[in-house]
C-alpha positions, 0 to 999 in steps of 0.5 A: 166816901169823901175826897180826903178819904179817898186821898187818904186811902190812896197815899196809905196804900202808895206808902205802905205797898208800893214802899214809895216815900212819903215826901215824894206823894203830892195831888199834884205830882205826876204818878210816873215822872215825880211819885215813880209809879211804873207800869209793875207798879200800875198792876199792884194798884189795880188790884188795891184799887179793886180791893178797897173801892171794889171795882177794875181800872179799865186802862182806855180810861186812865189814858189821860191820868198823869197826876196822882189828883187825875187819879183820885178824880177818877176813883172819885167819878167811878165810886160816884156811880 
């Protein structure tokens, strides 16, 4: 799976399960100040993230995911293995 796939698969399921305005998603915006993605919200993006990259946020491991391209890099590193 390329990057852009996985961009692509992350801002779809942001847009359409989590109803977060399109305008609002940027690589570079921070998940919680800028996209507004809240602890509630982190739930229903593990499962997502489990059901389309098929493996478990570890939450030690997303310590230090702040921007929505922290976030695809570290789906990208998990895939990748």
């Amino acid at each position: 799976m390329t990057r852009t796939e996985i961009e692509q698969i992350v801002k779809e399921f942001l847009i359409e399960e989590l109803e977060i305005e399109p305008e609002k998603i940027t690589m570079e915006g921070r998940m919680k100040e800028d996209i507004g993605i809240d602890s509630l919200d982190m739930v229903d993006v593990a499962v997502i993230v489990d059901k389309k990259f098929g493996f478990k946020i570890q939450p030690d491991e997303m310590k230090n995911t702040v921007t929505l391209n922290d976030f695809c890099n570290y789906i990208e590193q998990k895939i990748a293995k």
